[in-house]
Backbone as a printed PyTorch tensor [residue, N CA C, xyz], in Angstrom:
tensor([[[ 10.7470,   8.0180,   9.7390],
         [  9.7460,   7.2640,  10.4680],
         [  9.4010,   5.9850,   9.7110]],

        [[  9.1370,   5.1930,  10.4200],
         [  8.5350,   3.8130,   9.4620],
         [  7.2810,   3.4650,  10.2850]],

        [[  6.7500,   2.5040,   9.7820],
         [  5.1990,   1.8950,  10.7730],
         [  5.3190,   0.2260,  10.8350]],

        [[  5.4480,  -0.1550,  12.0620],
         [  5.8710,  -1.4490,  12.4340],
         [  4.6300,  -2.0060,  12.9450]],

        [[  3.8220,  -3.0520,  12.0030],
         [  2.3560,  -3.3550,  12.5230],
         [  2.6700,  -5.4550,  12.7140]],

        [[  2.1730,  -5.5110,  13.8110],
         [  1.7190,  -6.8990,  14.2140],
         [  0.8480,  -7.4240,  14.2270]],

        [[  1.1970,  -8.0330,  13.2420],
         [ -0.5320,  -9.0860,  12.1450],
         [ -1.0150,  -9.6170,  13.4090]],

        [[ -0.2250, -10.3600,  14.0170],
         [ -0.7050, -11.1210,  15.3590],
         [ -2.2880, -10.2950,  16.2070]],

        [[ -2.0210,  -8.7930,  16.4920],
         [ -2.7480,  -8.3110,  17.1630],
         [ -3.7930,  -7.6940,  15.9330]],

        [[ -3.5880,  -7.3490,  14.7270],
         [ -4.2880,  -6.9000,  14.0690],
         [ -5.5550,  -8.1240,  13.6360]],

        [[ -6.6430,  -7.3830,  13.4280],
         [ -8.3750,  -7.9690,  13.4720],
         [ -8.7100,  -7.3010,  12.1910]],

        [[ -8.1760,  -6.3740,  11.9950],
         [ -8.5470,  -6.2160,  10.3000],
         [-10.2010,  -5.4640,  10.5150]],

        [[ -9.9130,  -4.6940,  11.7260],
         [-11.4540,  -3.1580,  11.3700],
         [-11.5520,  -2.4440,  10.6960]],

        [[ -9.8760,  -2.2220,  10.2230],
         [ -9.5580,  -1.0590,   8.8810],
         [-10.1820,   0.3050,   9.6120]],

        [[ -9.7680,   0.5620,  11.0890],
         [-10.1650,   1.6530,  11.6480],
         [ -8.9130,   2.8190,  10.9870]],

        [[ -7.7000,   2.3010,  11.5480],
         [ -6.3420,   3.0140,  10.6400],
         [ -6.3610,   2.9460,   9.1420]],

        [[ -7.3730,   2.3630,   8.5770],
         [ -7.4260,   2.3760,   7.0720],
         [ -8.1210,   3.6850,   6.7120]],

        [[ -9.0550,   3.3990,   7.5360],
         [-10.0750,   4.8600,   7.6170],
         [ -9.8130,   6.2760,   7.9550]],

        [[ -8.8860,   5.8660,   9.1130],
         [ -8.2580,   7.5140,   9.2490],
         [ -7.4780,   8.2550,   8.7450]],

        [[ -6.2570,   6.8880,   8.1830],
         [ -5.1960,   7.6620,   7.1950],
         [ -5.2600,   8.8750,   6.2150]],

        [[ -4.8980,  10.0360,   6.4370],
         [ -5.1780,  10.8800,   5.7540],
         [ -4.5100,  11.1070,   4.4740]],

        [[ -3.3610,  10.3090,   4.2020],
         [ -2.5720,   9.7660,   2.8030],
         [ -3.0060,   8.7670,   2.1310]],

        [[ -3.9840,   7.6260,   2.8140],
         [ -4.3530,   6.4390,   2.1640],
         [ -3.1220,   5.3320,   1.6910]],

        [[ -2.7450,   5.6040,   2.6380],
         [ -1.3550,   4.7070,   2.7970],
         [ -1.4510,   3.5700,   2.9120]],

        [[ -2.0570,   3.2320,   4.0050],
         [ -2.7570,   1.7670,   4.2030],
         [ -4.0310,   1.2580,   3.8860]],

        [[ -3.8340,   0.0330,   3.5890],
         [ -4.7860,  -1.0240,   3.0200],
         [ -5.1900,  -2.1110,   3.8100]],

        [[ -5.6600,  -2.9310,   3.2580],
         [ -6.0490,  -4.4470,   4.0790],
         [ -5.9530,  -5.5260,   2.9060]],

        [[ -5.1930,  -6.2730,   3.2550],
         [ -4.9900,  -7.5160,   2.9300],
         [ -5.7230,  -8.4140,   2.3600]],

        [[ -5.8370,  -9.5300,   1.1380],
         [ -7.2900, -10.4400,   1.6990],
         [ -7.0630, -11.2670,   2.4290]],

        [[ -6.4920, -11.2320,   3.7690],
         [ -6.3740, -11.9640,   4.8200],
         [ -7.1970, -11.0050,   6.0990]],

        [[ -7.2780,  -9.9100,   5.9110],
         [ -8.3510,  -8.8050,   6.2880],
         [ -6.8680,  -8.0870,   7.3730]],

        [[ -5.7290,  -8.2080,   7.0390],
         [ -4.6700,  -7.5450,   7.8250],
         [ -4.1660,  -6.5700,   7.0960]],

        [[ -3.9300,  -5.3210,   7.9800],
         [ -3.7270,  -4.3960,   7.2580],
         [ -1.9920,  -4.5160,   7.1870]],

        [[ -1.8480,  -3.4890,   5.8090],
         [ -0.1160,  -3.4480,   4.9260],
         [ -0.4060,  -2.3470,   4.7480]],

        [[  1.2190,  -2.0400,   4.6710],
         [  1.6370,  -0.3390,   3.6590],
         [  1.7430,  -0.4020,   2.4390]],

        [[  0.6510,   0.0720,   1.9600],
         [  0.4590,  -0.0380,   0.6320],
         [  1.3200,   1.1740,  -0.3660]],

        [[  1.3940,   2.3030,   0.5580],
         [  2.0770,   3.4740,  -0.3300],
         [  3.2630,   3.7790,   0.5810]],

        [[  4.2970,   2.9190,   1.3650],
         [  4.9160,   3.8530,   2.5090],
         [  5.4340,   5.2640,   2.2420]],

        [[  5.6820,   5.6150,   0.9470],
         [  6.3320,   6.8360,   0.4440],
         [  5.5330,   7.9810,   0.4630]],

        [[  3.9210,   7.3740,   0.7490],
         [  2.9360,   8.7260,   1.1590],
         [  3.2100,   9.0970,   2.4940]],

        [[  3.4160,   8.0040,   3.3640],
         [  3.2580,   8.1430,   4.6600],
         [  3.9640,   9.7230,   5.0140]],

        [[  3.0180,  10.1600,   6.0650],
         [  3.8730,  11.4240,   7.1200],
         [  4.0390,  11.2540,   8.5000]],

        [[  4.0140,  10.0610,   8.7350],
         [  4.1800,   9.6170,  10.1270],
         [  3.0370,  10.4430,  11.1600]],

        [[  2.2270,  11.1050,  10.8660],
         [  1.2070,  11.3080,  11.5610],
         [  0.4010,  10.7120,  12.7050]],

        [[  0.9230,   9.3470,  13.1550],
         [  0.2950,   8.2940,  14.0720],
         [ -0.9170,   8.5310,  14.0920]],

        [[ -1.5500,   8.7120,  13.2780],
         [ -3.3210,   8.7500,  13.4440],
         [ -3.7290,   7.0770,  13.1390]],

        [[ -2.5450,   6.5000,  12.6680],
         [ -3.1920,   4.6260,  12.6750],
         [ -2.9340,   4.4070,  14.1780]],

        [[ -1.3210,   4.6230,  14.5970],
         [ -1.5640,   4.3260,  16.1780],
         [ -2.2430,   4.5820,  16.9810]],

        [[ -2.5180,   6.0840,  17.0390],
         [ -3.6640,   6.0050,  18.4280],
         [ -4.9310,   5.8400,  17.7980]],

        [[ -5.6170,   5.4350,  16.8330],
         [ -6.5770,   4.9760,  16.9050],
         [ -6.9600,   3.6150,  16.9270]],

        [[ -5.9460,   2.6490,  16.4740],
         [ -5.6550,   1.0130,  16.5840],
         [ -6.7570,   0.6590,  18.1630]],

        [[ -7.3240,   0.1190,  18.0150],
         [ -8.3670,  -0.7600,  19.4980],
         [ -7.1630,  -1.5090,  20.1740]],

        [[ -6.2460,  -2.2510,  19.1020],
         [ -5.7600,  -3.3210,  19.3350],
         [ -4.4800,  -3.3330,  19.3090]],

        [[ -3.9890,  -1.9150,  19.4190],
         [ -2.2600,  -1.6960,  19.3370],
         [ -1.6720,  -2.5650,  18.9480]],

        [[ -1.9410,  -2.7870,  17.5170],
         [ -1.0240,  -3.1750,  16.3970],
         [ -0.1060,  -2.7610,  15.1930]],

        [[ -0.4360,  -1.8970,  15.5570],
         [  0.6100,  -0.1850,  14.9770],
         [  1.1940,   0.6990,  15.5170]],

        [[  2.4190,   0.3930,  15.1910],
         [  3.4720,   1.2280,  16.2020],
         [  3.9290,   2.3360,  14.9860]],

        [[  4.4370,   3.4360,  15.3970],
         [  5.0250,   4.4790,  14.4510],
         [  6.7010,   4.8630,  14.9120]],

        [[  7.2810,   4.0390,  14.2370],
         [  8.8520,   4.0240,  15.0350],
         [  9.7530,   5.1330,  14.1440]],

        [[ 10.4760,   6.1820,  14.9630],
         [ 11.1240,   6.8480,  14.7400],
         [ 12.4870,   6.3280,  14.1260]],

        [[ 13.2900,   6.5830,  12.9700],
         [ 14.1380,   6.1970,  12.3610],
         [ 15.1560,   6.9870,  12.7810]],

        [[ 16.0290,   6.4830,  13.5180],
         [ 17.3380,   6.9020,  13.9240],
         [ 18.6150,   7.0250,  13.4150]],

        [[ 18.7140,   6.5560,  12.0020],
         [ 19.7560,   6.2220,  11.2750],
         [ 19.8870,   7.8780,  10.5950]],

        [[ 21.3370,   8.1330,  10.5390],
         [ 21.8600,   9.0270,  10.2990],
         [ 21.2130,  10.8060,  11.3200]],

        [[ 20.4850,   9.9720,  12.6760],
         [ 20.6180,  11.6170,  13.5850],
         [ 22.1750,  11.7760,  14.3060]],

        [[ 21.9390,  12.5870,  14.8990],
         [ 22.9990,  12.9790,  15.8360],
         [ 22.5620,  14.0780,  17.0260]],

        [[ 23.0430,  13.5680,  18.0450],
         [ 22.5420,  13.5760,  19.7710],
         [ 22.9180,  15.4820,  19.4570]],

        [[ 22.7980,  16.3860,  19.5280],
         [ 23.0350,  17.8460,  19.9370],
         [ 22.8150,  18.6560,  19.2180]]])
């Protein structure tokens, strides 16, 4: 899994900062949030669905599956 976030839409509430239950993510001093630890991450999407502003996507990594 990886987490694909768009500064563009991000406002920097640090709502996904708050929920992360690894403390993975941070905020910027531009007030945009980054992956600060990605190697904690568990792909949990608790930043995505709580984002106001769907600027965090949680994209499934496809490299090396296989279909069956």
């Amino acid at each position: 899994m990886a987490i694909s976030i768009n500064e563009r839409y991000c406002k920097g509430c640090g709502i996904c900062v708050a929920f992360c239950p690894k403390k993975s993510l941070a905020l910027d001093e531009r007030g945009k949030v980054f992956i600060k630890e990605p190697e904690k991450c568990v792909a949990c999407k608790q930043c995505e669905l709580r984002c106001p502003d769907f600027a965090i996507e949680v994209v499934k990594d496809v490299k090396g599956e296989t279909n069956g």
